[in-house]
C-alpha positions in Angstrom: 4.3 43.9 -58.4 1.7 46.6 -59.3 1.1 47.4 -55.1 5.0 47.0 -54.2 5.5 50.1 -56.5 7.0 48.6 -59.5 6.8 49.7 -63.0 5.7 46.5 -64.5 5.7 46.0 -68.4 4.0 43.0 -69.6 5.0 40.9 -72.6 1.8 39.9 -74.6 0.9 38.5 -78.1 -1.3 41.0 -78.7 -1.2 44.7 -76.8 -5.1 45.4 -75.6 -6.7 48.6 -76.9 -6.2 51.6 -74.8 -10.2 51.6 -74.0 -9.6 47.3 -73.1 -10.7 46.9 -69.3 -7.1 45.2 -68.9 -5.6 48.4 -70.5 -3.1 50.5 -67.9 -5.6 53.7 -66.6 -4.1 54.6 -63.2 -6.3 52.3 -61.5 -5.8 49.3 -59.7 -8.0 47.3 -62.1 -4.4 47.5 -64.2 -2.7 44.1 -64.8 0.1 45.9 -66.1 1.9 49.2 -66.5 3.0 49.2 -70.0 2.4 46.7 -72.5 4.6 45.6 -75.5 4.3 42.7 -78.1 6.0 39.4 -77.7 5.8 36.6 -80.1 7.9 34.2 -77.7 7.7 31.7 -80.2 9.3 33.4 -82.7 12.3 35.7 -80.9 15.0 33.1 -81.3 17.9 35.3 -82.1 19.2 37.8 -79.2 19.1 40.8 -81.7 15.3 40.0 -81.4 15.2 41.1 -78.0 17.2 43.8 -77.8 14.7 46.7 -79.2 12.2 45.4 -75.9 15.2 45.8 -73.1 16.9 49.1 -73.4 14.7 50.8 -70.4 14.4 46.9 -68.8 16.0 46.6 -64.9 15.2 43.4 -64.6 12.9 40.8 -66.1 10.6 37.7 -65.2 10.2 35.1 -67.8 7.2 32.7 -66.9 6.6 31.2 -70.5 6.3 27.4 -70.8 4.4 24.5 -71.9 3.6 21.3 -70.4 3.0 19.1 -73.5 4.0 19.9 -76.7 2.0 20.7 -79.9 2.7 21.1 -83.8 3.2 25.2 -83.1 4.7 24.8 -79.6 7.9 23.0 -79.0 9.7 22.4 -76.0 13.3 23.2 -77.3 11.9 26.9 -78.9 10.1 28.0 -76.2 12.1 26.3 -73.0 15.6 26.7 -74.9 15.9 28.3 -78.2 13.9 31.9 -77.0 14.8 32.0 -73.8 18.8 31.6 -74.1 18.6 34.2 -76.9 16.4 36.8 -73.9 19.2 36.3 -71.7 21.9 36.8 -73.7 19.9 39.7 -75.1 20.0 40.8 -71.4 23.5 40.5 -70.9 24.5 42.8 -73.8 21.8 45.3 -73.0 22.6 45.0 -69.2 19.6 44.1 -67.5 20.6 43.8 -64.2 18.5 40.7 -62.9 16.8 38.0 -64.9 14.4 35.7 -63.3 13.8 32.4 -64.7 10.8 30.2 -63.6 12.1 26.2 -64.0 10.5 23.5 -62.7 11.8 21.1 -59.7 13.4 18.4 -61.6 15.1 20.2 -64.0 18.6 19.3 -62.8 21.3 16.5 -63.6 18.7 13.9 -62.9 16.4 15.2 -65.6 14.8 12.5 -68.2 12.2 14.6 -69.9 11.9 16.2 -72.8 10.4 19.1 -70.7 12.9 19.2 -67.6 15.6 18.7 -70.3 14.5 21.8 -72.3 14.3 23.7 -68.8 17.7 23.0 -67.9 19.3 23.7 -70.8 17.8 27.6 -70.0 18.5 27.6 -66.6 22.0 26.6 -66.9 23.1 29.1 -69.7 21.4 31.7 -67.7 23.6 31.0 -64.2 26.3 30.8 -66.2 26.4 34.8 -67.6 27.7 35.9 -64.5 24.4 38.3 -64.2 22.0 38.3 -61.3 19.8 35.4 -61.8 17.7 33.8 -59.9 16.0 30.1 -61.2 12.8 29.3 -59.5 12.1 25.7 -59.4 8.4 25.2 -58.3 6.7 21.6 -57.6 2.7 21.4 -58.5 1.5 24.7 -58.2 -2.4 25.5 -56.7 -4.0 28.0 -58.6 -8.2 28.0 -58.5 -8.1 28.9 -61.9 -4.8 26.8 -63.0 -5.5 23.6 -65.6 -3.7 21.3 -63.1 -5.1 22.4 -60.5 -8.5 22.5 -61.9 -7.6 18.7 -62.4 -6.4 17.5 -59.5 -9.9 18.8 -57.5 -11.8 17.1 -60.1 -10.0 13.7 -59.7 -10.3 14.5 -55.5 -14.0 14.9 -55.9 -14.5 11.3 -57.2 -15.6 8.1 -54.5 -13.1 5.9 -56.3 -9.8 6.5 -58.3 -6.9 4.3 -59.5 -3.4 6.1 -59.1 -0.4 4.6 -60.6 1.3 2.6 -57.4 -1.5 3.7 -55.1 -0.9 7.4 -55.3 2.3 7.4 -53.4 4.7 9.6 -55.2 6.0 12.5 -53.2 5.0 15.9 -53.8 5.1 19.1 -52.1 2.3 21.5 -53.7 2.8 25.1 -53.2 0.1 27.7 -53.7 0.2 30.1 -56.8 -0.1 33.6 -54.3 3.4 32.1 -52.4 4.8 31.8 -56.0 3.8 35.1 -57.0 4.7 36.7 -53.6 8.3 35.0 -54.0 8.9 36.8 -57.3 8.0 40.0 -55.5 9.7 39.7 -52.2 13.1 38.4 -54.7 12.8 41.6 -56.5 12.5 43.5 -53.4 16.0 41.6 -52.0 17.7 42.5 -54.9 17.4 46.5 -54.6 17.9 46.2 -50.9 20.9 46.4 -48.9 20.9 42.9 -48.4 24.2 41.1 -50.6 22.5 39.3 -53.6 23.2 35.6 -54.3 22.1 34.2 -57.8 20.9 30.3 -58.1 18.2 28.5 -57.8 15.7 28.3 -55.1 12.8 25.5 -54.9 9.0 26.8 -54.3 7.3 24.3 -52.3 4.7 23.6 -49.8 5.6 23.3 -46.1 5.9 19.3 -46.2 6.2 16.7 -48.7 3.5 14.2 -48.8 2.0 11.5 -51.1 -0.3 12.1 -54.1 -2.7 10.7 -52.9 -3.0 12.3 -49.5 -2.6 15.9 -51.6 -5.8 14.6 -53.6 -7.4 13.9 -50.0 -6.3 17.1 -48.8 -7.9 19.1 -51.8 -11.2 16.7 -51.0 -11.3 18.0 -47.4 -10.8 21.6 -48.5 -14.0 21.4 -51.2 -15.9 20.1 -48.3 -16.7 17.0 -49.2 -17.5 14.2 -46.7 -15.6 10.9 -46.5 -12.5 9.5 -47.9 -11.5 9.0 -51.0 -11.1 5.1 -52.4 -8.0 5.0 -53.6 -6.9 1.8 -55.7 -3.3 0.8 -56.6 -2.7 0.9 -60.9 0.2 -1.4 -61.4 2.9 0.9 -63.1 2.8 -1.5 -66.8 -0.9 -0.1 -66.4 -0.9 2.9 -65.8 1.8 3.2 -68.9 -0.6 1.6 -71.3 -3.0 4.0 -70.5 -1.1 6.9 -70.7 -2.2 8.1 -74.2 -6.0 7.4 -73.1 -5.1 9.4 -69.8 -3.0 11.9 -71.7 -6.3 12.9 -74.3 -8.6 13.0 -71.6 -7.2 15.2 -69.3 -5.6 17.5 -71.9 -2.0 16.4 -71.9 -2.1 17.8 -67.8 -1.5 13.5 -66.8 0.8 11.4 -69.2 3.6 9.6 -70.3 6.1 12.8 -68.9 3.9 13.5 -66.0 3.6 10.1 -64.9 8.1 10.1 -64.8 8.2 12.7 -63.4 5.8 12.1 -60.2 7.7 8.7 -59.8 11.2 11.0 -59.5 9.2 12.8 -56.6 8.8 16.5 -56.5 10.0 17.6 -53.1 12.7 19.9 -51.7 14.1 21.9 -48.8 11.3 24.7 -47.8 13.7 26.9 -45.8 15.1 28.7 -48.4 11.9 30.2 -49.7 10.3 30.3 -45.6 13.6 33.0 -45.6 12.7 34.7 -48.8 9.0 34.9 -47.7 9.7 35.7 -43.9 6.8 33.7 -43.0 6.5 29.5 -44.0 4.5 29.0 -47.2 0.5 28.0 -47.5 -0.3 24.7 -46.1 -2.8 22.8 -48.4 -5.4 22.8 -46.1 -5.5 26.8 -46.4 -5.7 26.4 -50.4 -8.6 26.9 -50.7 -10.6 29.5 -49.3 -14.3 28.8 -47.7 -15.7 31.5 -49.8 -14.3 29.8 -52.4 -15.6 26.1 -51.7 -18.8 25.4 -53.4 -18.0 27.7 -56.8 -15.1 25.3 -56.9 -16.4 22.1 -55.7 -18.8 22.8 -58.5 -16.2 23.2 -61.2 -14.4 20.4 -60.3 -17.4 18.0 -60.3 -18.6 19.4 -63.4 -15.1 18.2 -64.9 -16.2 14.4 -64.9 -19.7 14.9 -64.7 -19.8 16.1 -68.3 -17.9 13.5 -69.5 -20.6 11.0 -67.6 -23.9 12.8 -69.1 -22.1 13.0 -72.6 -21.3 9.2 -72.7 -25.2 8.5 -71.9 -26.3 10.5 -74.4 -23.9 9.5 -77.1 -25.4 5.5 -75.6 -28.9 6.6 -75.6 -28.0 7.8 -79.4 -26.2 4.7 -80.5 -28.5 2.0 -79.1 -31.7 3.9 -80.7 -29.9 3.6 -83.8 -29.0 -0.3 -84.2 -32.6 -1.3 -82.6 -34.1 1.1 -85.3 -31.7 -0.1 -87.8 -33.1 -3.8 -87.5 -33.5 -5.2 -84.1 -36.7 -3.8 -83.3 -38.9 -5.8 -85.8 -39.4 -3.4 -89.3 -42.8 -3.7 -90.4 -43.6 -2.9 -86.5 -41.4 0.4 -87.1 -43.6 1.0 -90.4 -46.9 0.7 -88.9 -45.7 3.3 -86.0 -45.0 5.6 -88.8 -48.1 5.3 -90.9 -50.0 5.8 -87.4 -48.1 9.0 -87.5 -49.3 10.1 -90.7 -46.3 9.0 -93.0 -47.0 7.5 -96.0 -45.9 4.3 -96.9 -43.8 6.1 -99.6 -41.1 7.7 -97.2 -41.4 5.3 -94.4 -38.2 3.7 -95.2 -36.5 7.1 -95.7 -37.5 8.1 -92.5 -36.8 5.0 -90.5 -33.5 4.5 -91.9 -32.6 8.5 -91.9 -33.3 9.0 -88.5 -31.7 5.7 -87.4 -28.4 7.0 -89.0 -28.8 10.6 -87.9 -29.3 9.0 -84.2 -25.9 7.3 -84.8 -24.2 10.1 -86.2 -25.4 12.2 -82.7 -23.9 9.4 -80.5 -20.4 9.3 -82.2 -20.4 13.4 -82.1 -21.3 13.5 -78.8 -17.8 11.9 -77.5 -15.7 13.3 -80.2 -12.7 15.2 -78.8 -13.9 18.7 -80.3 -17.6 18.8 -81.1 -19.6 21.1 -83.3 -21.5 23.8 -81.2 -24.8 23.6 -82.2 -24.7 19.9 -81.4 -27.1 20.0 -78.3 -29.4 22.3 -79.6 -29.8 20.0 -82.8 -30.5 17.5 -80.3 -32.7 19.2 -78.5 -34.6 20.6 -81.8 -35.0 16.9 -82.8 -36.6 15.7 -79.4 -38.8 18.4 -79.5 -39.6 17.8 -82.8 -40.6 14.3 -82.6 -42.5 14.7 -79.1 -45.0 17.4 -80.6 -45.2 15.1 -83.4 -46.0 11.9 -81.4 -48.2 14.4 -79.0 -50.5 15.0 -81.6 -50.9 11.7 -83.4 -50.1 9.7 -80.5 -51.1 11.0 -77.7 -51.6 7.8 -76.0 -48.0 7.4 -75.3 -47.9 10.2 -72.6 -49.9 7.4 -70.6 -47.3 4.9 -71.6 -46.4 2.8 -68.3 -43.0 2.7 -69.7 -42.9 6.2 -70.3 -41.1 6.8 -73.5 -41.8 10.2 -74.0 -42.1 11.3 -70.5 -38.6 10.7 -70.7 -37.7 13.3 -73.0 -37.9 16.3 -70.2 -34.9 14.7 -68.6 -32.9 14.3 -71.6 -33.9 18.1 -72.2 -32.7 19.2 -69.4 -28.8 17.1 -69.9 -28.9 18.8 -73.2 -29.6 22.1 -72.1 -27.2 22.2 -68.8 -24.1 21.2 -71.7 -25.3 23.9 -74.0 -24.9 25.8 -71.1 -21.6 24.4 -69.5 -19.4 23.1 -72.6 -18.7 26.8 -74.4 -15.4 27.4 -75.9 -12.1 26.8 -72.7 -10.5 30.1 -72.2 -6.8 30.5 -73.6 -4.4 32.9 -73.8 -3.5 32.4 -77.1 -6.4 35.3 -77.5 
């Protein structure tokens, strides 16, 4: 919006500091013109609304959640706020209001969150303003949580997909979205006669899940095909809240409907709009982009697979400490190592539990931060020890401490890759 010339004043939660990099100063390293505060959540009533639209031509909403939380509700944020923005628009006579939906969100709608949509979307086109309701199917972003997703599950050998991954979609690249909000705004102030409604953002051609996961595989340059194994539909239900905690809320109970009512539409309305056909999903993603997000999207399971080794490592150590692995053996290992006989059993037992505790914290859904250097401290800890009062064990055939480096160097890579997940709730 910035390059086609337009003023563009961005709702935020909190408006950055006038020295912020994100902060308008002339340059083109502005993501807005103007900034104002917006607590979406909260502006239920249209006289909320009213102080933010007096100098307003025409505005965008692009708010929405995917799963609900305790804070954020479907029917407040899909319903509640935005009916009380467009009336607020009406009365201050904002002359266009654009309204991003979902496809789906129409008489056939079963979910709570294509409900919520259409409940917006009809009130709107039914002001008798100049609206326009955008309706997108999955949209490809590099730096979008779904999509994010959906390369991670492409980069793996072997997947199971609810009725073999044949639920139609038609995936349509985040710039086409983007450049259709533009190129509607630009309509409007032409010459051209304006039609409000809705208009569907999708890909070129529908096609099945799984050959969009295929697709995405091909574009991160990896080499052969995807195993793709049929999840009877009772399944893949059962496993929805296991899915559902795993990947964030991104796959589950909703997502699942909605993939079985298909996600496809008509592509020659927006082809018009765009006067050229939209992004194929072979041109996605970008070669420069390949490996950076091949990367990412491996490291998406690959953490999971280094964390559940660790947390097995842990556990296992701790029940063979704990009394499978004979105790006056354990003893006479510690008072080799210098430890009186005194606090041999509060060491065996205390580090037998503090081994368990690790394991369990290590698949927790939110884990501490200093959990892998504590880790890491301990392993250190107990290889100098055993370095200096058993050094025999480096020659070990079985190599027990040997094996520490490795585990080092799991610990240290998620230190390094498993900081806090950026959100815009900052």
């Amino acid at each position: 919006m910035l390059a086609g010339g337009f003023h563009v004043i961005a709702g935020v939660r909190r408006v950055p500091a006038p020295a912020a990099p994100e902060a308008p100063q002339g340059g083109h390293a502005a993501l807005a013109s103007e900034y104002r505060a917006v607590e979406f959540g909260r502006m239920t009533a249209e006289g909320d609304w009213a102080p933010l639209l007096a100098d307003v031509d025409a505005v965008v909403n692009l708010v929405g959640i995917f799963r609900e939380t305790a804070q954020q509700r479907f029917d407040v944020l899909h319903r509640a706020a935005p009916v009380a923005l467009f009336a607020a628009c009406a009365r201050q006579r904002v002359r266009l209001v654009i309204q991003m939906s979902a496809l789906g969100a129409d008489e056939r709608a079963i979910t709570d969150f294509h409900r919520s949509k259409r409940a917006a979307d009809d009130y709107l086109l039914a002001l008798g303003i100049d609206a326009l309701v955008l309706q997108p199917s999955l949209v490809f972003g590099a730096d979008g949580t779904s999509a994010r997703l959906f390369c991670a599950l492409a980069t793996l050998p072997c997947l199971a997909l609810p009725g073999g991954g044949r639920q139609p979609v038609q995936p349509v690249h985040v710039d086409d979205v983007a450049q259709a909000i533009v190129a509607a705004l630009a309509a409007w102030g032409g010459a051209a006669p304006w039609q409000s409604g809705r208009l569907a953002l999708v890909g070129p051609a529908p096609m099945p899940l799984a050959s969009y996961l295929e697709a995405l595989r091909q574009g991160l340059g990896l080499r052969g095909r995807q195993w793709v194994l049929p999840l009877p539909r009772g399944l893949a239900a059962a496993m929805m809240p296991l899915t559902e905690r795993v990947t964030g809320g991104v796959l589950g109970r909703d997502a699942l409907t909605m993939l079985d009512q298909g996600s496809v539409a008509d592509p020659a309305p927006l082809t018009r709009l765009l006067h050229r056909s939209p992004r194929a999903v072979s041109q996605f993603i970008l070669p420069g982009l390949r490996g950076a997000l091949r990367a990412q999207a491996m490291v998406r399971w690959f953490n999971p697979v280094l964390r559940w080794s660790l947390a097995l490592v842990w556990i296992v150590t701790a029940i063979v400490s704990l009394g499978l692995y004979p105790v006056a053996d354990s003893y006479a290992l510690l008072a080799r190592a210098g430890l009186p006989p005194a606090l041999q059993p509060l060491a065996l037992y205390g580090a037998a539990l503090l081994d368990l505790a690790f394991g369990v914290l290590c698949v927790l859904p939110r884990r501490p931060r200093w959990l892998w250097a504590a880790q890491m401290a301990l392993i250190v800890g107990y290889t100098a020890i055993i370095s200096v009062r058993l050094p025999e064990y480096w020659l070990h055939p079985y190599g027990p401490l040997s094996k520490n480096l490795p585990m080092l160097a799991v610990l240290w890579w998620l230190h390094l890759t498993e900081g806090r997940a950026w959100t815009m709730s900052r």
